[in-house]
GUVEXTOR-528096 format. One record per residue (C-alpha): residue number from 0; x, y, z. Coordinates in nm, 4 decimals. Layout:
BEGIN
+-----+----------+----------+----------+
: seq :     east :    north :       up :
+-----+----------+----------+----------+
: NUM :        X :        Y :        Z :
...
+-----+----------+----------+----------+
//
This chain:
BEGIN
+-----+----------+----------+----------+
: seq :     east :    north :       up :
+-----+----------+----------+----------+
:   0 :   1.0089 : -17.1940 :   3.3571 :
:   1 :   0.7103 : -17.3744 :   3.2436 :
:   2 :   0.7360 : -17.5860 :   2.9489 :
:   3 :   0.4403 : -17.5444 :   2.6726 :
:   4 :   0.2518 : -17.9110 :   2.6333 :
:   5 :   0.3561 : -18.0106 :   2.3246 :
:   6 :   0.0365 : -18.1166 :   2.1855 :
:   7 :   0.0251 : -17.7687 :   2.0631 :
:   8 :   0.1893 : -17.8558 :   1.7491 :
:   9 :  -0.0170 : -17.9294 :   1.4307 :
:  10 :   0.0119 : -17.9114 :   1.0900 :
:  11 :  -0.0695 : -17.6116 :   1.0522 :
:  12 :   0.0618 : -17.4659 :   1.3213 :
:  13 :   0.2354 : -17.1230 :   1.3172 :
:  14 :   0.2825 : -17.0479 :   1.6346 :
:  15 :   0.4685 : -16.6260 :   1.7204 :
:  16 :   0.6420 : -16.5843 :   2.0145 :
:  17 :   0.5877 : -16.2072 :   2.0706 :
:  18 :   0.9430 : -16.1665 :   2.2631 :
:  19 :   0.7747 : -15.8877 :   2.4682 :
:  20 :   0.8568 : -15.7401 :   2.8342 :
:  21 :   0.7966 : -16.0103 :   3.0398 :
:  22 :   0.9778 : -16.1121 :   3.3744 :
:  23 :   1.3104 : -15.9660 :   3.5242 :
:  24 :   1.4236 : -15.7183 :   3.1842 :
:  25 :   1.7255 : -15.6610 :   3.2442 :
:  26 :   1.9704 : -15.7598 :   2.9731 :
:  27 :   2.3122 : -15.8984 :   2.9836 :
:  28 :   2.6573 : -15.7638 :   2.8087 :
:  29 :   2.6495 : -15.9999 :   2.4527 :
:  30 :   2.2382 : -15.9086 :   2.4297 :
:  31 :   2.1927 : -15.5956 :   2.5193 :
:  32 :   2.0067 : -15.3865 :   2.2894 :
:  33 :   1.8509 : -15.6312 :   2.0080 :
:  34 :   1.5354 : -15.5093 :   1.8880 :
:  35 :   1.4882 : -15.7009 :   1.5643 :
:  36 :   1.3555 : -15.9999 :   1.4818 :
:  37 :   1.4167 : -16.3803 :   1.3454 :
:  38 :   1.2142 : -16.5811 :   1.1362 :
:  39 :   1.2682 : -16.9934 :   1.2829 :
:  40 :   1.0654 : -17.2831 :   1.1344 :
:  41 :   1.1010 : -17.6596 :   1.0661 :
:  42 :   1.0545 : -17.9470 :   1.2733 :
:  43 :   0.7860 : -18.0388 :   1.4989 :
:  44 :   1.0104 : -18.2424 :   1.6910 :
:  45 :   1.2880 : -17.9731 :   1.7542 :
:  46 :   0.9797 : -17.7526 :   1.8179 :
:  47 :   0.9979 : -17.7939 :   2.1895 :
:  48 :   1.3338 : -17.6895 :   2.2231 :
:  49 :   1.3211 : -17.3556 :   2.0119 :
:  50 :   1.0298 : -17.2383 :   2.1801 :
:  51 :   1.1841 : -17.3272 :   2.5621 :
:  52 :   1.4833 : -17.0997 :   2.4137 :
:  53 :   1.2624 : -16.8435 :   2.3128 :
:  54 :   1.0750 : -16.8459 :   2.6092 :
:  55 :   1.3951 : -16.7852 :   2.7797 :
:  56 :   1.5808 : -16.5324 :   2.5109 :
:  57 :   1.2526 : -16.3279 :   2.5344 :
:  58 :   1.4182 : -16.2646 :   2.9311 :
:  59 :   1.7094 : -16.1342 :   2.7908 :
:  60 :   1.5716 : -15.9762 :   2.4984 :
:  61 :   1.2205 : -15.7838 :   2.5789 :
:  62 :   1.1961 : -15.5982 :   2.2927 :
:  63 :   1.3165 : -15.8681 :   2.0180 :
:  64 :   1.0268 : -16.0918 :   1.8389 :
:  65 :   1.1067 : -16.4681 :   1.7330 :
:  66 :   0.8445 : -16.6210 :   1.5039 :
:  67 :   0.9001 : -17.0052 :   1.5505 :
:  68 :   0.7041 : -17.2042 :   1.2768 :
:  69 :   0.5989 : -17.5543 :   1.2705 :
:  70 :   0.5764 : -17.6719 :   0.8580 :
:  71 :   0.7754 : -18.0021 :   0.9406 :
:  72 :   1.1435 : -18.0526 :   0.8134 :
:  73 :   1.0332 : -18.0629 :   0.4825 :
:  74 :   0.8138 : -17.7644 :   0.5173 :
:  75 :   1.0633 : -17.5818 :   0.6547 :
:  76 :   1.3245 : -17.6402 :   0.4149 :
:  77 :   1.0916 : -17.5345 :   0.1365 :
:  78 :   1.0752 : -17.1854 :   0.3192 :
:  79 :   1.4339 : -17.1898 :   0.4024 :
:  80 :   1.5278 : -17.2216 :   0.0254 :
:  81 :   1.2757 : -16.9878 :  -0.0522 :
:  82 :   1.4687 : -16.7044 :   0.1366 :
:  83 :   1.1547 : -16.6798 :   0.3978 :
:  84 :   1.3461 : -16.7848 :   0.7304 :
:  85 :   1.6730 : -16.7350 :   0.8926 :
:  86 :   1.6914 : -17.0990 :   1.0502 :
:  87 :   1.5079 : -17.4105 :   0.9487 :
:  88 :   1.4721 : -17.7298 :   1.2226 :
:  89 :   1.5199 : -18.0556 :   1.0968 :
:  90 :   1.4705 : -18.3882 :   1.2685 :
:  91 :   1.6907 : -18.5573 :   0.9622 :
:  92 :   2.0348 : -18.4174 :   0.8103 :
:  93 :   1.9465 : -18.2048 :   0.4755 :
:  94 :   1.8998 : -18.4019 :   0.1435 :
:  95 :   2.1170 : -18.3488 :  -0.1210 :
:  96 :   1.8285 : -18.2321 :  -0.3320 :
:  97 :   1.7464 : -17.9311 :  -0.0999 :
:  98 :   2.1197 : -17.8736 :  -0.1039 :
:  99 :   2.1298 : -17.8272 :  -0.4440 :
: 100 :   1.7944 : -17.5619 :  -0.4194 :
: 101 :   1.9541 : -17.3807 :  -0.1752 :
: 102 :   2.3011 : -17.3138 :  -0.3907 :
: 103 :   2.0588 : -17.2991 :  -0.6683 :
: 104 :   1.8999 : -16.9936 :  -0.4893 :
: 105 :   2.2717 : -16.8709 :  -0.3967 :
: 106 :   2.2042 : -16.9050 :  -0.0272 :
: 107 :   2.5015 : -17.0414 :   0.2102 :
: 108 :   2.4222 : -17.2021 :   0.4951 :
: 109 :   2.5413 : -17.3958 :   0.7758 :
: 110 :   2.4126 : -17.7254 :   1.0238 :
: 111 :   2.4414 : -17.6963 :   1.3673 :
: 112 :   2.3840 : -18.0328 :   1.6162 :
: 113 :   2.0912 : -17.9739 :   1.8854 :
: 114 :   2.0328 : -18.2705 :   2.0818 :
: 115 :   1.9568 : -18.6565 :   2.0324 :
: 116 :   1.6224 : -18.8042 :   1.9769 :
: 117 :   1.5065 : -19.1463 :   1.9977 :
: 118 :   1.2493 : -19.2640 :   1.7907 :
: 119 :   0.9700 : -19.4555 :   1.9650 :
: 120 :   0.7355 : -19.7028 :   1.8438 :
: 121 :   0.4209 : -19.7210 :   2.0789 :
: 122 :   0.1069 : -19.9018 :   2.1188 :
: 123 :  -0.1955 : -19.8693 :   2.3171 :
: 124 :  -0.2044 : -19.9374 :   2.6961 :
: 125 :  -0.4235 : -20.2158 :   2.6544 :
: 126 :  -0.1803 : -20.4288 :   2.4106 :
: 127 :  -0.0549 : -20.7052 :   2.6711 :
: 128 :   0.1346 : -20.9421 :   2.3631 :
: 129 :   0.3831 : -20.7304 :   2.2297 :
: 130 :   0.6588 : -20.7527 :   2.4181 :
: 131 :   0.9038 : -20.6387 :   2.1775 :
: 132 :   0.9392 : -20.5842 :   1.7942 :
: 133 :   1.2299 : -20.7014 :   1.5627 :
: 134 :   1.3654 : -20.4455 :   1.3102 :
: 135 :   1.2552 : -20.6711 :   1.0491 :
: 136 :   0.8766 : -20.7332 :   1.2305 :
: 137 :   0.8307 : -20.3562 :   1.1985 :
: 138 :   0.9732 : -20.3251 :   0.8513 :
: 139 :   0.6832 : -20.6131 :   0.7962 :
: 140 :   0.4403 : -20.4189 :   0.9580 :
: 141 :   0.4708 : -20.0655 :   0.7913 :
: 142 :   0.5906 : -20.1761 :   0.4544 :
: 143 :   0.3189 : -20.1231 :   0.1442 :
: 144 :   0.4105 : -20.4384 :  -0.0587 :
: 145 :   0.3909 : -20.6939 :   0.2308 :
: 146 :   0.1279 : -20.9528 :   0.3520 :
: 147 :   0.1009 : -20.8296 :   0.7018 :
: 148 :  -0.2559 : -20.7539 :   0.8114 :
: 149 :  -0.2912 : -20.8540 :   1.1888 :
: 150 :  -0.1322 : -20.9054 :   1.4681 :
: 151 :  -0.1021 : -21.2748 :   1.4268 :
: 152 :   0.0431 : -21.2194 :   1.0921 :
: 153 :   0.3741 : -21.0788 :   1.2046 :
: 154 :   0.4098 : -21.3218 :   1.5277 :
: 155 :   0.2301 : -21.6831 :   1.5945 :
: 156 :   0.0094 : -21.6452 :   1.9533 :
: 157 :  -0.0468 : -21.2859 :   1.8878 :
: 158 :  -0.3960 : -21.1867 :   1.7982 :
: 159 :  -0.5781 : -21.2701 :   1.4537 :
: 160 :  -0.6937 : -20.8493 :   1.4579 :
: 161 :  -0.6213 : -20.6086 :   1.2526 :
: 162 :  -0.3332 : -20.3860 :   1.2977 :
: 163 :  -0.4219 : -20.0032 :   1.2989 :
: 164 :  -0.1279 : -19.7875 :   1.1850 :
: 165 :  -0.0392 : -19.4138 :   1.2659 :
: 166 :   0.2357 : -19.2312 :   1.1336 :
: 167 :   0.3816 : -18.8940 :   1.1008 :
: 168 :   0.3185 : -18.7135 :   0.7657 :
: 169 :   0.5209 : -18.6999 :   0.4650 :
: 170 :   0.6185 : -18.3854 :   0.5416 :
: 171 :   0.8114 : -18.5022 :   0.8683 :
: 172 :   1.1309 : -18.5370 :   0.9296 :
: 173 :   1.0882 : -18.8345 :   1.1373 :
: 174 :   0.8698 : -18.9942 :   0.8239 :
: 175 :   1.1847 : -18.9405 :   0.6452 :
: 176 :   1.4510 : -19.0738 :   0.9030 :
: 177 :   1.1300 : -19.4158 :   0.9236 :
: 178 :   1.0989 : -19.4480 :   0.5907 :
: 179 :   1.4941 : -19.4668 :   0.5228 :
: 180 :   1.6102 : -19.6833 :   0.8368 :
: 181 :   1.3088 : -19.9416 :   0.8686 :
: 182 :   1.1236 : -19.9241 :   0.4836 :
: 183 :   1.4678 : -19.8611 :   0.3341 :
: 184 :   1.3251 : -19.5599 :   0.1445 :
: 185 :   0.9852 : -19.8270 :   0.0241 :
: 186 :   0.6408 : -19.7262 :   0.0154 :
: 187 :   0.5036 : -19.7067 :   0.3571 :
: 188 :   0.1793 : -19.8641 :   0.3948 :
: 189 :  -0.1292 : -19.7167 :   0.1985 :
: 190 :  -0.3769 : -19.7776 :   0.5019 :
: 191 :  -0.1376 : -19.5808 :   0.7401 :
: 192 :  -0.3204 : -19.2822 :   0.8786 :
: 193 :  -0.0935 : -19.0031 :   0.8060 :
: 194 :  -0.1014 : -18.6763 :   1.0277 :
: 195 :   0.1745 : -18.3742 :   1.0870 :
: 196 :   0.0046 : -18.3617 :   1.4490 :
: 197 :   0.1800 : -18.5762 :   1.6621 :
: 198 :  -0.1281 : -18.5361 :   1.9356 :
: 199 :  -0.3379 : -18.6851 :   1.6528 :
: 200 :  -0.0643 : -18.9728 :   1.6709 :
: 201 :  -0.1614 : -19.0183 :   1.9978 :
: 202 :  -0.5442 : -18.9921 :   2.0087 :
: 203 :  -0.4903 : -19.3043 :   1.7261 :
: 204 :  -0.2998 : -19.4757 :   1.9519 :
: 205 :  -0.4662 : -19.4466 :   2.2531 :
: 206 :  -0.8605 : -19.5117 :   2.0810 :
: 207 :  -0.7920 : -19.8597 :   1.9924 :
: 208 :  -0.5609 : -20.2014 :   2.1254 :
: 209 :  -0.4551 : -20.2365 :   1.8163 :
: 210 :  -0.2894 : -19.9748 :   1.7300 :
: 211 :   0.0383 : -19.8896 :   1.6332 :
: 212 :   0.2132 : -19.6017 :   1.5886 :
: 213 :   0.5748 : -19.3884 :   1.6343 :
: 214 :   0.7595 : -19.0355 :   1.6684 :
: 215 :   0.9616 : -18.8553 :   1.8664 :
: 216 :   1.0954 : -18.9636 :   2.2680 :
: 217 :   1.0210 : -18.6214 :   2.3729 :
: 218 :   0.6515 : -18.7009 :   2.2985 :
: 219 :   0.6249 : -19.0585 :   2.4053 :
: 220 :   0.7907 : -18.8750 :   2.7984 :
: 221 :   0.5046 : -18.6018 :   2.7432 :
: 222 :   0.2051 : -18.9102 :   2.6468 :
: 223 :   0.3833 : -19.1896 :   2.8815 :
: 224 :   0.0361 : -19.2343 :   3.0678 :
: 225 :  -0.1184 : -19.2324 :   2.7364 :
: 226 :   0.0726 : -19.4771 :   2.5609 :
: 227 :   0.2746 : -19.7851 :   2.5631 :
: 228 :   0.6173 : -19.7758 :   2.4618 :
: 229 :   0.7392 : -20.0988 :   2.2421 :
: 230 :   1.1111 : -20.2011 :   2.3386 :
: 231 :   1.3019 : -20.2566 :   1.9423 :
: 232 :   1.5827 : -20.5459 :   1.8622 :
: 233 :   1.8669 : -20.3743 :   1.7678 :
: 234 :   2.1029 : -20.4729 :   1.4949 :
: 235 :   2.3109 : -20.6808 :   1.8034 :
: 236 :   2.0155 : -20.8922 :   1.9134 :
: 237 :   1.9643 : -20.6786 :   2.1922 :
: 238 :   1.6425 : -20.5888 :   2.3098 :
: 239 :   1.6142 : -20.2047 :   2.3878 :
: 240 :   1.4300 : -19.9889 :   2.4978 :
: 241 :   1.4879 : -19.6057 :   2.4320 :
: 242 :   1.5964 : -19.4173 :   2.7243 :
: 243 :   1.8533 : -19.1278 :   2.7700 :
: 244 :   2.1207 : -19.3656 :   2.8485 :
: 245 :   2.0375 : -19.5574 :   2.5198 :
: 246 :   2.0095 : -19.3089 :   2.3441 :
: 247 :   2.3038 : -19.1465 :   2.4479 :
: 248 :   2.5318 : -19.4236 :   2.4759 :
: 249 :   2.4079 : -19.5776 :   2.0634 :
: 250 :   2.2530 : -19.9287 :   2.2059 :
: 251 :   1.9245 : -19.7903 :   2.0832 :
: 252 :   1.9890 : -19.8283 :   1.7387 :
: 253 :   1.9269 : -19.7486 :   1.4479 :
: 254 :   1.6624 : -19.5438 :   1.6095 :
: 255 :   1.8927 : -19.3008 :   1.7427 :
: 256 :   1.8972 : -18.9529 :   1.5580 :
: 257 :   2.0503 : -18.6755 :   1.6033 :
: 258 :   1.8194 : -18.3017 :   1.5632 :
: 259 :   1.9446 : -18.0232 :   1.4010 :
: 260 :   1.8782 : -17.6537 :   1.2498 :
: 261 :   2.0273 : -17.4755 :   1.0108 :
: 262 :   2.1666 : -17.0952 :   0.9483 :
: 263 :   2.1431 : -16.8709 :   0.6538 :
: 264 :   2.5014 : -16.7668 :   0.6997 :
: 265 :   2.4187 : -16.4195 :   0.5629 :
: 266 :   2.0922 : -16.3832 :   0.8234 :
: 267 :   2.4081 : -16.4132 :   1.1043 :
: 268 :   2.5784 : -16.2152 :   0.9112 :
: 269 :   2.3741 : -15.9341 :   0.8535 :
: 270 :   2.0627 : -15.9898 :   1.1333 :
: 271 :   2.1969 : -15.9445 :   1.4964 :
: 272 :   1.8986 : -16.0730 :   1.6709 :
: 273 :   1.9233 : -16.3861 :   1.4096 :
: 274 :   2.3107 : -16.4518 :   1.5512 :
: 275 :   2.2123 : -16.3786 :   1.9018 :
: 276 :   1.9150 : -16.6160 :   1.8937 :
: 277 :   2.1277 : -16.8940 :   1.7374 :
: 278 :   2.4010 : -16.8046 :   1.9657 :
: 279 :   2.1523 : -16.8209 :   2.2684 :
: 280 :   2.0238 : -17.1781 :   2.1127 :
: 281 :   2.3372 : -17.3193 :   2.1298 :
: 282 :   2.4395 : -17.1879 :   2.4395 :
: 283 :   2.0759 : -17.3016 :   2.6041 :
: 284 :   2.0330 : -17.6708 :   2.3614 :
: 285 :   2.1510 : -17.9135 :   2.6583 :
: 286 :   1.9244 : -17.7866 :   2.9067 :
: 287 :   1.6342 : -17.7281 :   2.6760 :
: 288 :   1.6846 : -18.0916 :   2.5600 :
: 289 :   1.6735 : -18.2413 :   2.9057 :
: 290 :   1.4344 : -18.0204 :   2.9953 :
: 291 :   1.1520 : -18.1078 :   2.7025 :
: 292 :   1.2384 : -18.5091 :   2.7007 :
: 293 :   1.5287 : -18.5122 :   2.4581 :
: 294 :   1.8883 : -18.5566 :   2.5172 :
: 295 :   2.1725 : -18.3495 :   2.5273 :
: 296 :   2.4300 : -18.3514 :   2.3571 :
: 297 :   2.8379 : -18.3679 :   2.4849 :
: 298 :   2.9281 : -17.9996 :   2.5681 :
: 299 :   3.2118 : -17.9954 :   2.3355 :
: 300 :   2.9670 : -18.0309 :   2.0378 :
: 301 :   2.8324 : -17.7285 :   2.1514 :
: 302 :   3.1365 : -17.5581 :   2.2227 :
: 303 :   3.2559 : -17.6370 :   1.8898 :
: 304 :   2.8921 : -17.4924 :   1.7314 :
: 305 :   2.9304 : -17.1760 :   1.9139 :
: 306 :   3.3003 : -17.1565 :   1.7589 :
: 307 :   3.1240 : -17.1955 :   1.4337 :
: 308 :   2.8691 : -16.9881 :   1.4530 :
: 309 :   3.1462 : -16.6956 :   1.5625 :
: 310 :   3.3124 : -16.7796 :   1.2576 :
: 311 :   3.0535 : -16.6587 :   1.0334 :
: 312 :   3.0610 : -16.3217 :   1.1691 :
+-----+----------+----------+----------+
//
């Protein structure tokens, strides 16, 4: 299969995966026969996965149409609560206040695991003095009420120029999990360039040496010729840098996240091709994750989501 680049996503993007005839269409025993269709949206950074399933359902399922949507985790929460979707990606676990909406709205629902993501901080190619950044260094860096300007500012021999920052928008789920791990839920800095695009991220990055910027692994794997990635002190002392071992085995942390999307329990209920693409999601996560940069998660969590998601039925 061929992967999509992901510097397809945007802001704006709504991308439709017309799950026409495409390839070998025959169908197998559990799929046979869906026709319907599923509303998906959410995350840019659990993007790539749902649209390598989808890509691969549409084998299966020729005659079944998946809309996968890219609004961001907060985006797509807003639509999920708003009774527009029958799954919602997230790159952070659900707040409590979107919890509350969605009994509010009288809608049950239920999170699934998807893979592991580790959040990279990267600078441009060019940057030969940072070696490595400190979990309080970066905290100094992106935080609005601090006195960091340049690079000599957060480390003595480092350059007396002007940082240039680049960040996901507010919208994202990995500006959430940022903002709570390294700002402790502060005010990110005001002269931040903000974008839901992480390509934009990257163009940033990559126009100037002093730049700074982060987001997903899966996109610093896809941009690794673009970008530099910045090895993090973990809360140990240790000097890491994200990888799937580190990611995997914790030593990247806190930086470490897990991905996830959520059902409307009466979409699985009620919307076959909704429960079959789920079904086929968590049946086709691991490989998707490895596949699009991410990492997979033990095959008993998936196991267990697949018991889960039968449950509901």
């Amino acid at each position: 299969m061929k992967m999509s680049g992901l510097a397809k996503i945007g802001a704006s993007l709504s991308m439709v995966l017309l799950l026409a005839a495409c390839g070998n269409t025959s169908t197998d025993e559990t799929t046979e026969g869906i026709t319907g269709s599923v509303q998906v949206d959410g995350s840019s950074t659990v993007f790539p996965i749902m649209e390598g399933v989808a890509e691969e359902f549409s084998i299966v399922n020729p005659e079944a149409r998946a809309t996968i949507g890219v609004s961001g985790t907060g985006g797509g929460m807003e639509k999920f609560i708003a009774g527009e979707t029958d799954i919602t990606n997230a790159s952070r676990p659900m707040k409590k206040e979107e919890a509350a909406l969605l009994a509010d709205a009288g809608i049950e629902y239920t999170e699934f695991q998807i893979a592991l993501d580790g959040l990279s901080v990267v600078v441009n190619p060019e940057n030969d003095w940072v070696d490595y950044l400190t979990l309080d260094e970066l905290k100094s860096i992106w935080l609005e009420e601090s006195d960091v300007e340049t690079w000599a500012d957060v480390r003595e021999g480092w350059p007396d120029e002007k940082i240039l920052l680049f960040s996901p928008g507010a919208d994202s789920g990995t500006y959430d999990y940022f903002d709570e791990i390294i700002l402790d839920g502060e005010q990110i800095n005001k002269e931040a360039s903000l974008s839901e695009d992480d390509n934009v991220l990257v163009q940033g990055t990559k126009g100037s040496e002093n730049a700074l910027s982060y987001f997903g692994y899966a996109y610093y794997v896809e941009n690794k010729d673009t970008v530099k990635i910045v090895p993090i002190e973990n809360n140990n002392g240790e000097v890491i840098t994200p990888s799937d071992e580190t990611v995997q085995d914790g030593t990247y942390e806190p930086l470490s996240r897990p991905l996830f999307f959520y059902v409307n329990n009466e979409s699985i209920v009620e919307n076959d091709t909704a429960y079959e693409f789920a079904k086929y999601t968590l049946e086709m996560a691991g490989e998707m994750a490895t596949e699009v940069g991410y990492v997979a998660l033990d095959d008993s969590i998936y196991t267990e989501g697949l018991e889960t998601l039968e449950s509901l039925r």
